[in-house]
C-alpha positions as CSV (number, residue, x, y, z in Angstrom):
1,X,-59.6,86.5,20.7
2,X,-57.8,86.5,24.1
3,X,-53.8,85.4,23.5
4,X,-53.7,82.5,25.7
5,X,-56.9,81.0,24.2
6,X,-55.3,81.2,21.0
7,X,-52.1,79.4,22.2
8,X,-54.4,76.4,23.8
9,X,-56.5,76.3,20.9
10,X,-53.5,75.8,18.8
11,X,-52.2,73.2,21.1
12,X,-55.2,70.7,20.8
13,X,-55.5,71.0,17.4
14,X,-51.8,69.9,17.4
15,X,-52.3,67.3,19.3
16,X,-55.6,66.3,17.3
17,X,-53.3,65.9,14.3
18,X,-51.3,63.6,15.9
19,X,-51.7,59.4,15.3
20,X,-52.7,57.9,18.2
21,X,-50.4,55.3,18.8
22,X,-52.6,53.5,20.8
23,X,-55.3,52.8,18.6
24,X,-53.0,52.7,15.7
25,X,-51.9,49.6,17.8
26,X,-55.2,48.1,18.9
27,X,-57.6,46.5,16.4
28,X,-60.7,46.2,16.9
29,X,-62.7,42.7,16.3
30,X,-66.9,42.1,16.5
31,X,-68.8,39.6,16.5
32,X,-72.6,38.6,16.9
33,X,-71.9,35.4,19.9
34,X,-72.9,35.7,23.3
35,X,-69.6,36.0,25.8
36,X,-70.3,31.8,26.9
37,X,-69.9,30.7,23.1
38,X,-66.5,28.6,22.6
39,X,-66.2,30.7,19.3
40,X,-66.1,34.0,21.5
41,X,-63.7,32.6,24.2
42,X,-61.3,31.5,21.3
43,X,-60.8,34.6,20.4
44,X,-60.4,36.1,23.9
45,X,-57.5,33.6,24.2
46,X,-56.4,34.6,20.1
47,X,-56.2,38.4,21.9
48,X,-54.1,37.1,24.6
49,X,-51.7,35.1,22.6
50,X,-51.4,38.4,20.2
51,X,-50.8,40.8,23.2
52,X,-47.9,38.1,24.5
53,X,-46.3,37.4,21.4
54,X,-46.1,41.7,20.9
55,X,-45.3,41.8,24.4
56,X,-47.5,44.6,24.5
57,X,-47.4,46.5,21.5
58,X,-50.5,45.3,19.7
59,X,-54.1,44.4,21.0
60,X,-57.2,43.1,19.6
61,X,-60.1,44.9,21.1
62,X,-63.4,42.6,20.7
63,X,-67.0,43.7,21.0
64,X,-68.7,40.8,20.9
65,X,-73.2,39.8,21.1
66,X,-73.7,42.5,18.1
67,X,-72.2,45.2,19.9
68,X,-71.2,47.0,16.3
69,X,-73.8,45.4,14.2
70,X,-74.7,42.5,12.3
71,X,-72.6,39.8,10.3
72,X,-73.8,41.5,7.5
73,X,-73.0,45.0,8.7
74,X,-69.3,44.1,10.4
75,X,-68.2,42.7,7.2
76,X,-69.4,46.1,5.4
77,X,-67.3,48.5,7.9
78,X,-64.6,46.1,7.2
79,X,-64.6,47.0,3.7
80,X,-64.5,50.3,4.7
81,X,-61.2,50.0,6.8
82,X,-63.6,51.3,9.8
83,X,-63.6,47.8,12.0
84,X,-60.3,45.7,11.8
85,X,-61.9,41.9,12.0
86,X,-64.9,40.3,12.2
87,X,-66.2,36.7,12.9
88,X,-69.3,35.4,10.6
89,X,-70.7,32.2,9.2
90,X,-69.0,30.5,6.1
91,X,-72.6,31.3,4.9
92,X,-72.5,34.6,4.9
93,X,-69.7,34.9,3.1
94,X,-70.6,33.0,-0.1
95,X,-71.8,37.0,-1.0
96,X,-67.9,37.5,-1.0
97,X,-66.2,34.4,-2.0
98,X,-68.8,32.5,-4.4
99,X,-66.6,29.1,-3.8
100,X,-67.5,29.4,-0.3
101,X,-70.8,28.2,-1.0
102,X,-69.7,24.7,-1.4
103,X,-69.4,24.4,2.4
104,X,-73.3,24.8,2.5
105,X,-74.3,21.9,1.1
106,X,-75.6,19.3,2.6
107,X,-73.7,15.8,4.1
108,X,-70.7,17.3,2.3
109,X,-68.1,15.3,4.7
110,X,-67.9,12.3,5.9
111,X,-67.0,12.8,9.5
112,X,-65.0,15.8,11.8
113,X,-61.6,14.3,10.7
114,X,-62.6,14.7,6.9
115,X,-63.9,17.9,7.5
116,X,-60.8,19.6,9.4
117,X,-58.7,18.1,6.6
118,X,-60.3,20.0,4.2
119,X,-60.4,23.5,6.5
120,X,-56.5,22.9,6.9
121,X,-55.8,21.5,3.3
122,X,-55.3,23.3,0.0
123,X,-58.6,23.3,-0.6
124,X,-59.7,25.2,2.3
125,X,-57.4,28.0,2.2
126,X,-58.1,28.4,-1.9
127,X,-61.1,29.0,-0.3
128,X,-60.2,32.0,2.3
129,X,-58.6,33.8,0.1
130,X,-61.7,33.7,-2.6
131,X,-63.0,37.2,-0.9
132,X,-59.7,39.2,-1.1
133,X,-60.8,41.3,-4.2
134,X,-63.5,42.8,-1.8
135,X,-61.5,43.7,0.7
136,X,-61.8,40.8,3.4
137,X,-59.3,38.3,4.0
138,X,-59.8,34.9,5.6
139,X,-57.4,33.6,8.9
140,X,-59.1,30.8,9.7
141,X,-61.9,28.4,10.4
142,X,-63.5,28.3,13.5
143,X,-65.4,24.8,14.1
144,X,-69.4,25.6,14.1
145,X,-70.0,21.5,14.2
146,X,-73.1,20.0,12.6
147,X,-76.4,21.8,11.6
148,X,-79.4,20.4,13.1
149,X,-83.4,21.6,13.1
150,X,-84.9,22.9,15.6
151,X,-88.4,23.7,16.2
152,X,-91.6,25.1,18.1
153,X,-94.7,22.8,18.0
154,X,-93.4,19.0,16.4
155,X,-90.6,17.1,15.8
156,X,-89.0,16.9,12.5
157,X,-88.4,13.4,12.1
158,X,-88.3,13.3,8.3
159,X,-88.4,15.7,5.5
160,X,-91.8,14.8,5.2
161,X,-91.9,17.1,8.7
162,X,-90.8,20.0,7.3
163,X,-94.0,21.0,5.0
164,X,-95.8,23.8,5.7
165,X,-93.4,24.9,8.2
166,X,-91.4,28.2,7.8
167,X,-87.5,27.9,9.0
168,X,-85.3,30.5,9.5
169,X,-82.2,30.7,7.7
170,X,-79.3,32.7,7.4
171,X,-78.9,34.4,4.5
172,X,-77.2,32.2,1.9
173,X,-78.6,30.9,-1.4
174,X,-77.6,27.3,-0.7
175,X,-79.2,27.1,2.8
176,X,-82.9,28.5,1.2
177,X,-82.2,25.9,-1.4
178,X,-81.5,23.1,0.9
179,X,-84.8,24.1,3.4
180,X,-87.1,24.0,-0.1
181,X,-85.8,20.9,-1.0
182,X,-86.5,19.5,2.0
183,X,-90.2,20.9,1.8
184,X,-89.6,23.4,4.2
185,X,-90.6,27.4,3.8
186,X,-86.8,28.9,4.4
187,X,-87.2,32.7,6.1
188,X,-84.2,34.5,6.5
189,X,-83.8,36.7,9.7
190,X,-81.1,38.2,11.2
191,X,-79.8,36.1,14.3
192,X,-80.4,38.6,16.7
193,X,-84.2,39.1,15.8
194,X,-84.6,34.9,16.1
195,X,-85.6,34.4,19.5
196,X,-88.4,37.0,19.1
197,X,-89.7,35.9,16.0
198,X,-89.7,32.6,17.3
199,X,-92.0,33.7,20.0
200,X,-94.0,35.7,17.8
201,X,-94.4,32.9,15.5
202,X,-92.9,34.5,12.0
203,X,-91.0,31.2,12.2
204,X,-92.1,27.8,13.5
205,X,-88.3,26.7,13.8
206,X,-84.3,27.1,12.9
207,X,-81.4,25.5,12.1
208,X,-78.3,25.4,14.0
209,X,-75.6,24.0,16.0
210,X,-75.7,23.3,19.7
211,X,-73.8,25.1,21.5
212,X,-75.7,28.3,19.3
213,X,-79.0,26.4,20.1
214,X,-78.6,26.8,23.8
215,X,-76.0,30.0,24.4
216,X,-78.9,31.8,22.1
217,X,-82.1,30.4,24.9
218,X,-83.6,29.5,21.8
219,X,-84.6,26.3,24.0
220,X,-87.0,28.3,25.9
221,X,-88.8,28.4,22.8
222,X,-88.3,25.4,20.6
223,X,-88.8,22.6,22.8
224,X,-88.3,19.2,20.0
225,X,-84.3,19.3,18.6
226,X,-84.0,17.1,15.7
227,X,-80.5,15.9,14.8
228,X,-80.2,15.8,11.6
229,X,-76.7,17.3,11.2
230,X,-77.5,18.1,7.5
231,X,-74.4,20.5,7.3
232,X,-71.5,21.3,9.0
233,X,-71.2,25.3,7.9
234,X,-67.6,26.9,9.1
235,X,-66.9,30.1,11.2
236,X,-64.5,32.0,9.4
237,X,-62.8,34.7,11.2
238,X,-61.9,37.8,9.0
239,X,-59.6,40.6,8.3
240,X,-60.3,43.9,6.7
241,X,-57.2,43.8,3.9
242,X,-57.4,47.6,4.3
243,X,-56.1,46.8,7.8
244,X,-54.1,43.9,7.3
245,X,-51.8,45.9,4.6
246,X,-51.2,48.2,7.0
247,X,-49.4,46.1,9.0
248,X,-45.7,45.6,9.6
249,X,-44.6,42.0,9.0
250,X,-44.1,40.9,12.2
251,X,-47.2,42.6,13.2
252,X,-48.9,39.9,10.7
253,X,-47.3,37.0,11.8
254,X,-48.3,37.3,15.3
255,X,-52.0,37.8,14.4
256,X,-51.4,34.6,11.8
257,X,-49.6,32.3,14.5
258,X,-52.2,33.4,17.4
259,X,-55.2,32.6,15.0
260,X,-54.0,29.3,14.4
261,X,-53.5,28.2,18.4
262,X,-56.7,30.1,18.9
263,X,-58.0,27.3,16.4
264,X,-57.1,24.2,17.9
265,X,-57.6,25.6,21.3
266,X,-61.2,26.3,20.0
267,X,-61.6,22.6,18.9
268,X,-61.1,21.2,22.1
269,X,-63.7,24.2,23.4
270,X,-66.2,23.0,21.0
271,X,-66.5,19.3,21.8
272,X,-66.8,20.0,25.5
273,X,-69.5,23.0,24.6
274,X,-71.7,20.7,22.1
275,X,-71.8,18.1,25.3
276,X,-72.7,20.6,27.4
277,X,-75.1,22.4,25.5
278,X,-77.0,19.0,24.8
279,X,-77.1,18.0,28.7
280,X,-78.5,21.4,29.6
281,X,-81.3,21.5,26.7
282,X,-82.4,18.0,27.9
283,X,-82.4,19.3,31.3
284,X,-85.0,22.4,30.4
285,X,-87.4,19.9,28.7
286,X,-86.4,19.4,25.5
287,X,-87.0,16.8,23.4
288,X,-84.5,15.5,21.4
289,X,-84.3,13.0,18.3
290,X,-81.8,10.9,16.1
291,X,-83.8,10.7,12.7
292,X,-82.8,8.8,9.5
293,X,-79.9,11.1,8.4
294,X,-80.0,9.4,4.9
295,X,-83.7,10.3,3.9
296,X,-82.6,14.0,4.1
297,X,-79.5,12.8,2.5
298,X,-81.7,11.1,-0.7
299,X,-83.8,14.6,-0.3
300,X,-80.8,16.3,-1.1
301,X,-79.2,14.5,-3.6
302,X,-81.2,17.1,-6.4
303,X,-79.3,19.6,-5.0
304,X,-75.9,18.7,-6.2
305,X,-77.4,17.3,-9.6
306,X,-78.5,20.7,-10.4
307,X,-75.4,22.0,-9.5
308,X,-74.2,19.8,-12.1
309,X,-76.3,21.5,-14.7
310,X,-75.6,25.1,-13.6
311,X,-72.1,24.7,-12.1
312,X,-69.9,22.8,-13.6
313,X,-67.2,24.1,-11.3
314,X,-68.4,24.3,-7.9
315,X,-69.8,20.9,-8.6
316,X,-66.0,19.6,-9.5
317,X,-65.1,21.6,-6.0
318,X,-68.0,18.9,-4.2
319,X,-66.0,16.2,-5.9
320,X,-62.8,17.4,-4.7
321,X,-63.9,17.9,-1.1
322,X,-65.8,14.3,-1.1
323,X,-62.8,12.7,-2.3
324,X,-60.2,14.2,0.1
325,X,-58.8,11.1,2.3
């Protein structure tokens, strides 16, 4: 082999060798939400604060609308070490951090200001760190408001509505449970296969927030909106502990400090989003109704007596979270 191909050979796999100090430095963070979403733009501003606050010397890199993979698929390569953080439904996670799964069932809280107590109380950050044995660490709580249905061909103005009609879900225990017991036919897809299903007609309907009812165009489908706000499910942004531990102290206190401005900053983003998001639906024809909150309420009730019978603590953890003032 020719000298000087030897000596630049040699070279590059020196340099090869060498830690790359700027992606060392930059941490990478996917999520499934279009670029409008208030969740997404949070955490835009959570990358600036981070880049400020380091003045430079760490980044957050985000690759949002699936780019890397599902919810279920980002929390696996952060496992892995191979993605850095992830944002994904409280519902998701109940896979991770069983105790999580109280947050699915249904008319759980009172109102917004009982709800963010609990996110921000003792209670809710038990809750975050349930999922730490498997490698994922919770920040923080994104708001995701209040669940309503949606659907195709007829209102859902009771539960009555529901029969015979096959709902998407996400993938969580509690939320099939909640859609049976309501007399629904719960289907879980992946949310970025929704919109076509719902034109194909695998499902007749869904179940979400606004702001993901109308950043989705799932309104170009489903033209009745039926709010019902029968639960009020969390975003939880997440950290690969494989990650985190690699990080210098300082390191974690600016991504700590700049998740929890990005919070209330997202708060405010929400409430003007869930506004917006219901004036534009309205706009594009659809048709939207306030039913009887409590007979899903009464429908629902079996739900938590069962939990009773089969778990005696996450049933105590309902208690807890009902009686927080």
């Amino acid at each position: 082999m020719n000298f000087r191909i030897v000596i630049i050979f040699s070279f590059l796999l020196l340099l090869s060798c060498q830690p790359d100090k700027r992606a060392a430095n930059t941490i990478k963070l996917a999520h499934g939400l279009g670029v409008t979403h208030p969740v997404h733009e949070a955490m835009v501003y959570m990358a600036d604060l981070v880049a400020k606050k380091s003045e430079g010397k760490l980044k957050l890199a985000i690759y949002p609308s699936g780019q890397l993979g599902s919810e279920q698929q980002c929390l696996e390569l952060l496992q892995i070490g191979s993605l850095g953080m992830t944002k994904v439904s409280g519902a998701v996670m109940e896979n991770f951090s069983p105790d999580l799964r109280v947050l699915g069932y249904p008319y759980l809280f009172r109102d917004d200001e009982h709800r963010f107590k609990v996110y921000d109380g003792p209670i809710g950050k038990k809750l975050l760190s349930g999922s730490e044995k498997y490698w994922l660490k919770g920040l923080t709580y994104f708001d995701a408001g209040n669940r309503s249905f949606y659907t195709k061909n007829t209102p859902i103005d009771a539960p009555e509505d529901l029969e015979g009609l096959k709902i998407r879900v996400m993938q969580s225990p509690t939320a099939i449970e909640m859609v049976k017991q309501f007399g629904g036919s719960p289907t879980p897809i992946s949310w970025g296969e929704l919109y076509t299903s719902l034109q194909q007609g695998v499902v007749d309907g869904a179940e979400n927030n606004l702001p993901s009812f109308y950043t989705s165009k799932h309104y170009e489908v489903c033209k009745y909106l039926s709010m019902d706000e029968h639960t009020s499910v969390p975003d939880i942004l997440v950290v690969s502990t494989i990650i985190w531990d690699k990080l210098n102290e300082s390191e974690k206190k600016w991504i700590t400090e700049a998740a929890t401005e990005a919070t209330e900053f997202q708060h405010k983003l929400w409430k003007k989003a869930e506004q917006e998001a219901l004036d534009e639906v309205k706009k594009a024809g659809v048709e939207v109704s306030y039913p009887d909150k409590s007979l899903f309420e009464e429908k629902s009730e079996s739900m938590f007596e069962a939990l009773k019978e089969k778990d005696e603590h996450l049933y105590e953890l309902t208690k807890q979270i009902k009686s927080v003032k």
